[in-house]
N, C-alpha and C positions, 0 to 999 in steps of 0.2 A: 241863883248861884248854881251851877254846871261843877261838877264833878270830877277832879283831874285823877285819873290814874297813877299812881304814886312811881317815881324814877327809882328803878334798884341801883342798888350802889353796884358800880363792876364789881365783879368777880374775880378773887386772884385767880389768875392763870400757874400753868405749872412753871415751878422754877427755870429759869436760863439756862443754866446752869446744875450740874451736876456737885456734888464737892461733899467730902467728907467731914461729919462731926465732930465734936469734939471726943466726946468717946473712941469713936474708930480711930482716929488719929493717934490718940495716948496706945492704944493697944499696936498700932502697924509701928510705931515709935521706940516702943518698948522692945521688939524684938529689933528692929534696927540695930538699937545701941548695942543689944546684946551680940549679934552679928560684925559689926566694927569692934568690939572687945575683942572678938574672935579673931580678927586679921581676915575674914570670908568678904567685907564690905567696906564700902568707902566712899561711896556719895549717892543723892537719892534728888531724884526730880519729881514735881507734880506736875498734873496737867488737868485740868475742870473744864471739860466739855460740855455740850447739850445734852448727851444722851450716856454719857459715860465719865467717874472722877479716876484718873490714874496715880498710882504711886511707882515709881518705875525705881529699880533697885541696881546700881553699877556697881563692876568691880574695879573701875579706875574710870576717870572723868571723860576720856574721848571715847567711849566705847560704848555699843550697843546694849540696853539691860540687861540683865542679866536674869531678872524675875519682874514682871508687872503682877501690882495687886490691883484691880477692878473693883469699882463701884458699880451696877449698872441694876438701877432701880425698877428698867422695864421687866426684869428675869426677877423681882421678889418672888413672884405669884407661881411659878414654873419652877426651874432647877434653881435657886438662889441668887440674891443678887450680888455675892460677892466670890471675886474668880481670883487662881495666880494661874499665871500663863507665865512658861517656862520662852527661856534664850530663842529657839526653835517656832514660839508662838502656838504648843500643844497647851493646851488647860491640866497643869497639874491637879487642882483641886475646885470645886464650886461648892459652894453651899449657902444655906440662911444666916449660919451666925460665922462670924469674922473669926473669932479665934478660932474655932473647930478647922477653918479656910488656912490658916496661917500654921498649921501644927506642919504643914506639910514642907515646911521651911525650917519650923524645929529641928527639925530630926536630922538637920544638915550636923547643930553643932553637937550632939549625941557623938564622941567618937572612942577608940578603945584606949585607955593611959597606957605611956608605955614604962 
């Protein structure tokens, strides 16, 4: 009897796809809604690519975003994997944790009563 080498089972490979959890989503969600209360927002696209999950934020349906929130998993390890990129396509904000990322959007609806 001869000895067989045993077959490893494949190996997952990395995801296809990029895409946000369910965490992250309840939290980019929650300021959404609060941003359409405001009258600031009014429709939102995603997009799940290979190497990047997009949340894109408009201020009327034909119109270019207005703010992207970024997923992009290759930058955990570096400056953070979670970015908003402003109308313009500067990086408002980067970091590790999402909300700390998203405060930079807050501070829109901070305004003075009159």
């Amino acid at each position: 009897m001869t000895a067989q080498t045993p077959t490893p089972f494949p190996q997952p490979g990395p995801p296809e796809t990029v895409a946000f959890d369910k965490h992250e989503l309840g939290t980019i969600l929650g300021l959404y809604g609060r941003m359409v209360a405001a009258g600031e927002w009014r429709d939102y696209g995603l997009s799940f690519l290979r190497e990047v999950a997009v949340f894109a934020v408009f201020r009327r349906t034909a119109e270019t975003p207005v703010y992207r929130i970024e997923k992009r998993p290759a930058l955990r390890n570096r400056q953070g994997m979670y970015a908003v990129i402003g109308m313009d396509g500067h990086i408002l904000k980067r970091g590790h944790d999402l909300s700390q990322v998203l405060r930079v959007l807050e501070r829109k609806l901070i305004r003075p009563v009159d």
